[in-house]
C-alpha positions in Angstrom: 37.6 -6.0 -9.7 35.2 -6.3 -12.5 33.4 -9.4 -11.4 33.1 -7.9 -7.6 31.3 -4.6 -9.5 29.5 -6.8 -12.0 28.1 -9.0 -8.8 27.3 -5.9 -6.9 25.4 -4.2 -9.7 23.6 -7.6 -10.6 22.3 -8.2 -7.2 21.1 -4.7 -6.8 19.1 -5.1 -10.1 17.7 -8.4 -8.6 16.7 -6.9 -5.4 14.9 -4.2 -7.7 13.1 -6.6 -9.6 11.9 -8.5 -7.0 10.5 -5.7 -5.4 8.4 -4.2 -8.3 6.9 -8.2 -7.8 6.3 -8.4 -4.7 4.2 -4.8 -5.9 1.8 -6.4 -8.0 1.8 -9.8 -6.5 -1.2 -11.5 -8.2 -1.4 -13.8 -5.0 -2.6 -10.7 -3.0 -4.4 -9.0 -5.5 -6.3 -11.5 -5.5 -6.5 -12.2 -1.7 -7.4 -8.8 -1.7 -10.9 -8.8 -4.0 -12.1 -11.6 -2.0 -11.1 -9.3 1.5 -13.1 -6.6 1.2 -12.8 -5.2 4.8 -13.6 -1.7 7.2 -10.3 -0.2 8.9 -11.0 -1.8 12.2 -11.3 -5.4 10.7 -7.7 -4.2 8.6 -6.2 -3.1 11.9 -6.7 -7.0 13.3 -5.6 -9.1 10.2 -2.2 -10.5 10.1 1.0 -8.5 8.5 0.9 -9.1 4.4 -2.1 -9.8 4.3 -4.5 -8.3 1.0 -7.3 -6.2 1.5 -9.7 -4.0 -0.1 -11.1 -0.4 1.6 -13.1 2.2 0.3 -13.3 5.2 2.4 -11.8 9.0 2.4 -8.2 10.7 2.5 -8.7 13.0 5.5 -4.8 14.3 5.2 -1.7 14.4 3.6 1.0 13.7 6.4 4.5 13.5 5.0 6.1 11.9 1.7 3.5 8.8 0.7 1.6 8.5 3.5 -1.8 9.8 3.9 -4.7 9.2 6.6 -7.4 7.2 5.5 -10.8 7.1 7.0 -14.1 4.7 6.6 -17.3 4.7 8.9 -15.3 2.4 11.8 -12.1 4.4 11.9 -8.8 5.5 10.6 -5.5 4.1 9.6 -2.4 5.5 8.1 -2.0 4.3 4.1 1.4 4.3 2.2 1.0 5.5 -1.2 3.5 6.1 -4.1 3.5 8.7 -6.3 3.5 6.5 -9.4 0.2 5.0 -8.7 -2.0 8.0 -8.6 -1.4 8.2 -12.2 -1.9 11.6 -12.7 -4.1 12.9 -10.3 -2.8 14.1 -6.6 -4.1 12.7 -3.6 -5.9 15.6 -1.5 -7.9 15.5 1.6 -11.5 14.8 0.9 -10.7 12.6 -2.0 -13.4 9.2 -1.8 -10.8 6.4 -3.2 -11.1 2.9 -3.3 -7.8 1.2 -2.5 -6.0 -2.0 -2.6 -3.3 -3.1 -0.3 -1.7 -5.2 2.1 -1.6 -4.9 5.7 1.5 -4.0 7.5 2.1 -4.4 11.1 4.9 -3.2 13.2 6.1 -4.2 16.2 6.6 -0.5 18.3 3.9 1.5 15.5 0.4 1.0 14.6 -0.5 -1.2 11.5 -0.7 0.9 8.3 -2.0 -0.3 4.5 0.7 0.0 1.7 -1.2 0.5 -1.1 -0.9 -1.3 -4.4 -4.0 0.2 -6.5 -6.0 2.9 -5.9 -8.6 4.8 -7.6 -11.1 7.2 -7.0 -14.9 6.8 -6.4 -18.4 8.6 -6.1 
């Protein structure tokens, strides 16, 4: 019984590390400085791939993700709280943001956001 919880709780700690990684992958972070891009060139790039966008938050919709807005259009950005670092995301907020894309099969393609930061 021990080894079956000590298996379980080791693979869930595994899983959990791997995905804080996969958050700050420097492979797309890097990908995305080079890819500076508008929301309509983001909307046709391939799922996981990085990207930079600097635009505005036009709204909060519900939990982490927020609609984001350049000059060419708008897509829906995924956003956790931690990143913010101190400061709450509000409508009308100029941000620069780093990401990857993320498309769906049956929903539009939305950004989840690994940096972000405000700018003038």
């Amino acid at each position: 019984m021990k080894k079956i919880l000590l298996t379980t709780i080791t693979s869930f700690v595994l899983l959990g590390s791997s995905a804080v990684f996969a958050r700050t992958d420097p492979a797309i972070l890097n990908q995305a400085a080079k890819n500076v891009v508008t929301v309509s060139k983001a909307k046709t790039l391939a799922d996981e791939t990085g990207v930079t966008l600097t635009g505005t938050i036009v709204k909060h919709i519900a939990g982490d993700h927020y609609e984001f807005k350049d000059k060419t259009g708008s897509i829906i950005i995924e956003v956790d709280d931690d990143l913010a670092k101190g400061w709450e995301l509000k409508a009308g907020d100029k941000v620069r943001i780093v990401g990857e894309v993320d498309t769906h099969r049956m929903k539009p393609t939305d950004i989840e956001v690994l940096q972000i930061e405000r700018v003038k």
